[in-house]
C-alpha atoms as a printed R data frame, in Angstrom:
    type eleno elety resid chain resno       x       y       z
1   ATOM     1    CA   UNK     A     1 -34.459 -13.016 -18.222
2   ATOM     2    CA   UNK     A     2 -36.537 -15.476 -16.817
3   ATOM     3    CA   UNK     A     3 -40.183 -16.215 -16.459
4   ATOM     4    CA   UNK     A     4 -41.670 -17.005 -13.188
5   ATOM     5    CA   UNK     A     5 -45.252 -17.536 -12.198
6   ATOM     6    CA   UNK     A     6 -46.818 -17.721  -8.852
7   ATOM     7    CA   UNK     A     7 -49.552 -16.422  -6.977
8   ATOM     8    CA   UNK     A     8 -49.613 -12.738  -6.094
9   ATOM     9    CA   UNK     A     9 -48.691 -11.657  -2.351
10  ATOM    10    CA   UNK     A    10 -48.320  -7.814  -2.576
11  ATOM    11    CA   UNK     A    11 -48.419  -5.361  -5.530
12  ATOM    12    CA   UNK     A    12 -46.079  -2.300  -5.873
13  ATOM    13    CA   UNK     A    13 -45.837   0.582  -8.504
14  ATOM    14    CA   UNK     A    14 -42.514  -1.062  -9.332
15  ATOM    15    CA   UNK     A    15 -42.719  -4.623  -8.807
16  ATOM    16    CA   UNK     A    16 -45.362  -6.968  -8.326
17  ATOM    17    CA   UNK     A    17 -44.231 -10.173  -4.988
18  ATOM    18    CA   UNK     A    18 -45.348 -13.743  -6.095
19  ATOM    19    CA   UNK     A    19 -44.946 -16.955  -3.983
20  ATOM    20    CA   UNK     A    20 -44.286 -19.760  -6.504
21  ATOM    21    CA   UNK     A    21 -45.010 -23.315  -6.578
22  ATOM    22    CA   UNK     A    22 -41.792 -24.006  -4.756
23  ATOM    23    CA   UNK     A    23 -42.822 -21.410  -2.059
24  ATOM    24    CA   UNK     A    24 -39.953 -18.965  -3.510
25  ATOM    25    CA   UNK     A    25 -40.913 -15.361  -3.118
26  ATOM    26    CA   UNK     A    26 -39.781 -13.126  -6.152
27  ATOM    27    CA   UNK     A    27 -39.966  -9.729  -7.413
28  ATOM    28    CA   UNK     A    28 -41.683  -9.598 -11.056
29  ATOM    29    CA   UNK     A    29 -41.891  -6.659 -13.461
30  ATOM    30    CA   UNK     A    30 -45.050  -4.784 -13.900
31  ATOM    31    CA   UNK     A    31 -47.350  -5.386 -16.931
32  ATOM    32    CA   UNK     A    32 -50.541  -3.192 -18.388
33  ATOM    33    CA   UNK     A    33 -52.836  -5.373 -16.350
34  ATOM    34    CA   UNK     A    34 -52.266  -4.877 -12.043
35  ATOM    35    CA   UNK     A    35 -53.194  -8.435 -10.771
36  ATOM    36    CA   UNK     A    36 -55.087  -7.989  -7.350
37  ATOM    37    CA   UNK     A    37 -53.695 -10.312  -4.436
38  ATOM    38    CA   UNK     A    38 -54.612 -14.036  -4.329
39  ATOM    39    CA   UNK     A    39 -54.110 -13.686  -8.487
40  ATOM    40    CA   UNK     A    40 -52.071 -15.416 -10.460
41  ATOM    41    CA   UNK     A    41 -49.031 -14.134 -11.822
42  ATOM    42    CA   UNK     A    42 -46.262 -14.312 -14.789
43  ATOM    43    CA   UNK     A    43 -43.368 -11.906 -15.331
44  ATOM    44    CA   UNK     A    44 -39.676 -11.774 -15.724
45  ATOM    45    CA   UNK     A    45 -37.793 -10.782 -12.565
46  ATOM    46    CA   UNK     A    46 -37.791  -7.211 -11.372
47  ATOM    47    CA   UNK     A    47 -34.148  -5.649 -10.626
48  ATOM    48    CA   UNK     A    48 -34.736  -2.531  -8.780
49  ATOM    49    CA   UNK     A    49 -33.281   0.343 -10.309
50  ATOM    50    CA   UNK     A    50 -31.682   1.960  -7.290
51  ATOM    51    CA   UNK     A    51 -29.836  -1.427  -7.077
52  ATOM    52    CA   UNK     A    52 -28.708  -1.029 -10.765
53  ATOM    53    CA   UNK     A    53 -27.557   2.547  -9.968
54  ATOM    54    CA   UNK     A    54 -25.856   2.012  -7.212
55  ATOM    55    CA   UNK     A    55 -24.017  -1.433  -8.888
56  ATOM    56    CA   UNK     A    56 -22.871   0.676 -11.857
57  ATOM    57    CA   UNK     A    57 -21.857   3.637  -9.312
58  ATOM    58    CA   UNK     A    58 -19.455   0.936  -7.041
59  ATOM    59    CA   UNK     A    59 -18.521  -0.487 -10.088
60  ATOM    60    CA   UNK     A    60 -17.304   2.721 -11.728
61  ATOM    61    CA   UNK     A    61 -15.998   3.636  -8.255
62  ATOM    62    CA   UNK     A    62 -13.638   0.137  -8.091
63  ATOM    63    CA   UNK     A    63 -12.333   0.988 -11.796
64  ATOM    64    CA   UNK     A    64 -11.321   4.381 -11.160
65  ATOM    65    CA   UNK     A    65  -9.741   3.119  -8.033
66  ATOM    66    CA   UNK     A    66  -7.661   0.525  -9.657
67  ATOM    67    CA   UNK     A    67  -6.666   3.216 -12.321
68  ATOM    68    CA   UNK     A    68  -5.846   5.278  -9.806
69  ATOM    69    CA   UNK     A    69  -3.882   2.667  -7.981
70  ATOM    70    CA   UNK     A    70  -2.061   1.362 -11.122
71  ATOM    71    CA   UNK     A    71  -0.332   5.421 -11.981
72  ATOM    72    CA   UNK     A    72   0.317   5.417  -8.131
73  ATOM    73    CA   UNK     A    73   2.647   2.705  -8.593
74  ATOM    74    CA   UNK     A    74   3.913   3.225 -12.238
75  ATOM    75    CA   UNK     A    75   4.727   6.963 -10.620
76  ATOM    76    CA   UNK     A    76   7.240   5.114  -8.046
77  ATOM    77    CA   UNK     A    77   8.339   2.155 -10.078
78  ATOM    78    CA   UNK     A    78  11.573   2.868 -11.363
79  ATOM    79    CA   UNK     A    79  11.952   2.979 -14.835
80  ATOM    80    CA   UNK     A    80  15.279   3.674 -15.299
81  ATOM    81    CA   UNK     A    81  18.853   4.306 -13.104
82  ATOM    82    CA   UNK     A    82  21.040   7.280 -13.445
83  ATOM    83    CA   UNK     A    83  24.575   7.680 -11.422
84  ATOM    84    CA   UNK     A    84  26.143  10.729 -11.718
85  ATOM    85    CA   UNK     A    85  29.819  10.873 -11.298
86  ATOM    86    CA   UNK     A    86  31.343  14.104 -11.011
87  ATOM    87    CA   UNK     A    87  33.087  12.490  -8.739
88  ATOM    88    CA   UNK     A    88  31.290  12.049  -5.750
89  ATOM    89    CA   UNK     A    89  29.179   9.116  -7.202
90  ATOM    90    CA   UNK     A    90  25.286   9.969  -6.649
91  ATOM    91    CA   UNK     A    91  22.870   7.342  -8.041
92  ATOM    92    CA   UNK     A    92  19.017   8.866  -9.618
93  ATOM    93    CA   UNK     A    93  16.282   6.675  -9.929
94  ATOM    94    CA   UNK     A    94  13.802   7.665 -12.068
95  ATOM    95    CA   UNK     A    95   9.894   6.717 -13.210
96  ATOM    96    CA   UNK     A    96   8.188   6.291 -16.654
97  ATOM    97    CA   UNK     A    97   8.055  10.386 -16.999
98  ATOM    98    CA   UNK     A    98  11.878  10.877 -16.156
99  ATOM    99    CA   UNK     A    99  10.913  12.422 -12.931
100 ATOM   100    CA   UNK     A   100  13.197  11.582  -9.811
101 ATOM   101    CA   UNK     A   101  12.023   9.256  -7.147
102 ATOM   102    CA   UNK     A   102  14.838   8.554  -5.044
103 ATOM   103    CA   UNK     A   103  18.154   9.558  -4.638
104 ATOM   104    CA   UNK     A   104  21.127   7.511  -3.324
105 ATOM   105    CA   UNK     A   105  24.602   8.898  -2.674
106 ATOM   106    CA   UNK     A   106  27.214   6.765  -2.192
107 ATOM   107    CA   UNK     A   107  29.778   8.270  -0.416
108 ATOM   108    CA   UNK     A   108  29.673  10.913   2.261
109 ATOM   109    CA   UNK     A   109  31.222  13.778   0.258
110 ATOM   110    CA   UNK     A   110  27.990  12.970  -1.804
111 ATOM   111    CA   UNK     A   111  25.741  12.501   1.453
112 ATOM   112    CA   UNK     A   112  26.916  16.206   2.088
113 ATOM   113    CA   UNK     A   113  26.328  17.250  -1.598
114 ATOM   114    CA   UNK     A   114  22.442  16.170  -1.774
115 ATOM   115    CA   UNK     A   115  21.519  17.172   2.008
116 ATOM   116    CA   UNK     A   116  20.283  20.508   1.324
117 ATOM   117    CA   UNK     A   117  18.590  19.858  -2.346
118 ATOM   118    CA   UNK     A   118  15.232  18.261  -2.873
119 ATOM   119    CA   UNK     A   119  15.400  16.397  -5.980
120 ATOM   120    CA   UNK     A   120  12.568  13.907  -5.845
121 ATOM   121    CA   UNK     A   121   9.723  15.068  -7.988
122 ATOM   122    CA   UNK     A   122  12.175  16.611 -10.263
123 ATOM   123    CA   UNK     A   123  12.589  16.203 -14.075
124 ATOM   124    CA   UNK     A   124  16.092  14.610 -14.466
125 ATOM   125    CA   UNK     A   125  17.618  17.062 -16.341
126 ATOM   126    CA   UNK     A   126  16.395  19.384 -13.773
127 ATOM   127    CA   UNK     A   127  17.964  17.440 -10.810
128 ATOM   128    CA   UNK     A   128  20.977  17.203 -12.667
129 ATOM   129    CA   UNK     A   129  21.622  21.022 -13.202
130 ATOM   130    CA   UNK     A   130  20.634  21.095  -9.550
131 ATOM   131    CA   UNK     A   131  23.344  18.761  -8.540
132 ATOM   132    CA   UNK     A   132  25.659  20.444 -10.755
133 ATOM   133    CA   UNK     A   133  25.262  23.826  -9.196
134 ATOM   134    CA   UNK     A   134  25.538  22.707  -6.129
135 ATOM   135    CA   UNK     A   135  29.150  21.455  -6.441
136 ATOM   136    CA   UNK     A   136  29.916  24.361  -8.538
137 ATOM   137    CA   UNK     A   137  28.720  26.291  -5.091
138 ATOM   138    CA   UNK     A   138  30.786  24.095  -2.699
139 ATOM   139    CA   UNK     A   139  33.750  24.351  -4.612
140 ATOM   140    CA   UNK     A   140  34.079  20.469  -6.362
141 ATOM   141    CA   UNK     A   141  33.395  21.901  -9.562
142 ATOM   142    CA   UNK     A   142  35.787  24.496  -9.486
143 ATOM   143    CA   UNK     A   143  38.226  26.084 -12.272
144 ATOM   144    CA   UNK     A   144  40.847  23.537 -11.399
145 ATOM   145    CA   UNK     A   145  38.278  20.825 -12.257
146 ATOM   146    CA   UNK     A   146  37.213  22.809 -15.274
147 ATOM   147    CA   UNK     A   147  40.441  23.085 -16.833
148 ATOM   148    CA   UNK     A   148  42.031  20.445 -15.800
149 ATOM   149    CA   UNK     A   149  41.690  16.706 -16.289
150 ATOM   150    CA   UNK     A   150  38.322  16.725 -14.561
151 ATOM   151    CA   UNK     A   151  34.907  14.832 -16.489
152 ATOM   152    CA   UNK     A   152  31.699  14.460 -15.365
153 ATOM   153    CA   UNK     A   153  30.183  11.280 -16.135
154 ATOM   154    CA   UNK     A   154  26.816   9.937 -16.463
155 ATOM   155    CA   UNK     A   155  25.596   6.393 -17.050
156 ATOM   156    CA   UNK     A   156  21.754   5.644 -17.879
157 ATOM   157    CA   UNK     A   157  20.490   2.148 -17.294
158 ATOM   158    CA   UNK     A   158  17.366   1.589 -18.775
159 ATOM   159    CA   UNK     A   159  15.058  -1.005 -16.886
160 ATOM   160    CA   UNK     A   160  12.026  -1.057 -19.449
161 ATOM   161    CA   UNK     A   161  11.651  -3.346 -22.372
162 ATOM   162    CA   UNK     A   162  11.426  -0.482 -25.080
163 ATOM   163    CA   UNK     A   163  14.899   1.195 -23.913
164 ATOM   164    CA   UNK     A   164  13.650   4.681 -25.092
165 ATOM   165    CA   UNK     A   165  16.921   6.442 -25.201
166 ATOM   166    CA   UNK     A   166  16.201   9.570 -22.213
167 ATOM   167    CA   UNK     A   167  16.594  12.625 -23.951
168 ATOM   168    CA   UNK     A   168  19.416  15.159 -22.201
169 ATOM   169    CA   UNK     A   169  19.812  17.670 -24.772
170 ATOM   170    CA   UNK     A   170  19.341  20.450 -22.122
171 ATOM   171    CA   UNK     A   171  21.699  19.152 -19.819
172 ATOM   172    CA   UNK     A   172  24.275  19.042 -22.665
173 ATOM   173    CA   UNK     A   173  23.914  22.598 -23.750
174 ATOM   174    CA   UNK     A   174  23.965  23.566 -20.025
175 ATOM   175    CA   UNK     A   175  27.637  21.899 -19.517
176 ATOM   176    CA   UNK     A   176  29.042  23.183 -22.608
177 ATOM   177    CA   UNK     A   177  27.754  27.090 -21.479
178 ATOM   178    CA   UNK     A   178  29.942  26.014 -18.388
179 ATOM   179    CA   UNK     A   179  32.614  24.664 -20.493
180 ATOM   180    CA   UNK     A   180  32.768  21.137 -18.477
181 ATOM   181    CA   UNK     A   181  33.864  17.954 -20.460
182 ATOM   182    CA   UNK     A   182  31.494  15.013 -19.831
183 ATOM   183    CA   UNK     A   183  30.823  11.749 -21.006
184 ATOM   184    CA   UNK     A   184  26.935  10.488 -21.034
185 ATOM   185    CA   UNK     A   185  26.313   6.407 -21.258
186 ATOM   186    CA   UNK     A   186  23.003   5.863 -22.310
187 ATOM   187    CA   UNK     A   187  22.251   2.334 -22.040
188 ATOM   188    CA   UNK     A   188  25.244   1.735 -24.225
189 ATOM   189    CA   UNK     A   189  25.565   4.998 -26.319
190 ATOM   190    CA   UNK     A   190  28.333   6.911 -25.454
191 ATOM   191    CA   UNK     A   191  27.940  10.614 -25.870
192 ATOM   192    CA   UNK     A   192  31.071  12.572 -25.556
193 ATOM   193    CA   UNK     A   193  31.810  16.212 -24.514
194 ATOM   194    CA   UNK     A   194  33.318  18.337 -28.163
């Protein structure tokens, strides 16, 4: 810090006010010695410490904000795409932590298949099951699709830079209990119904 001397204009339990040569008025620290007015002076500068308080206060306040601000928008960046073909075509997109956050159908059939689910917010393999009932209750997966020549199919498109492969084990185990034949891309890696 620096030193500045000047004569002494008003004394304070915290700081002591000096007018310096260059008729600059500044704040000084303390010493053992209180100087009386009309004295003269030498310190280092005095920062109060309700200022420091409150700078390391806004300062903490502006980095949890931009934290805050920075999961905000990781939360509803997509990370990854997901259509679901069953047919009708329904497109997923999801964030970092699989979790839905929008859902696009591309037909009408499928406008009609999503209208009365709420998928955003879900886990993936959650939306998916809730898709999948949902035709199973308005009859497009039915035991003519079942046993027939019908396949669901799923293709994962990975947007990040690691390409973590997206784990579906659960949905897989919840198709073969149902007995339907599927086909999952992920990002490549075909994984086919036994």
């Amino acid at each position: 810090m620096k030193r500045k001397t000047g004569v002494v204009v008003k004394v304070d339990k915290e700081y002591i006010c000096v007018r310096t040569v260059k008729g600059e008025f500044y704040n000084l620290k303390p010493q053992e010695n209180t100087p009386k007015i009309g004295d003269i002076y030498s310190s280092t500068i005095a920062t109060p410490k309700k200022l420091a308080v409150r700078r390391i206060v806004f300062l903490s306040i502006i980095a949890i904000l931009i934290l805050v601000g920075m999961n905000i928008y990781r939360y509803f960046s997509s990370s990854a795409s997901v259509v679901l073909s069953i047919p009708p075509t329904i497109q997923l997109k999801i964030n970092k932590w699989n979790k839905v956050i929008a859902v696009t159908p591309t037909s009408t059939p499928g406008r009609t298949l999503v209208a009365n689910l709420d998928l955003k917010g879900n886990s993936l393999e959650k939306a998916l099951q809730l898709i999948l009932e949902e035709a199973k209750n308005k009859n497009i997966i039915n035991k003519n699709y079942i046993e027939g020549e019908g396949s669901l199919t799923i293709y994962i498109t990975n947007k990040t830079k690691t390409h973590q492969a997206i784990n579906l084990t659960n949905l897989k185990s919840y198709l073969k209990d149902r007995k339907i034949k599927y086909l999952i891309n992920n990002d490549g890696q075909d994984m086919i119904s036994d």
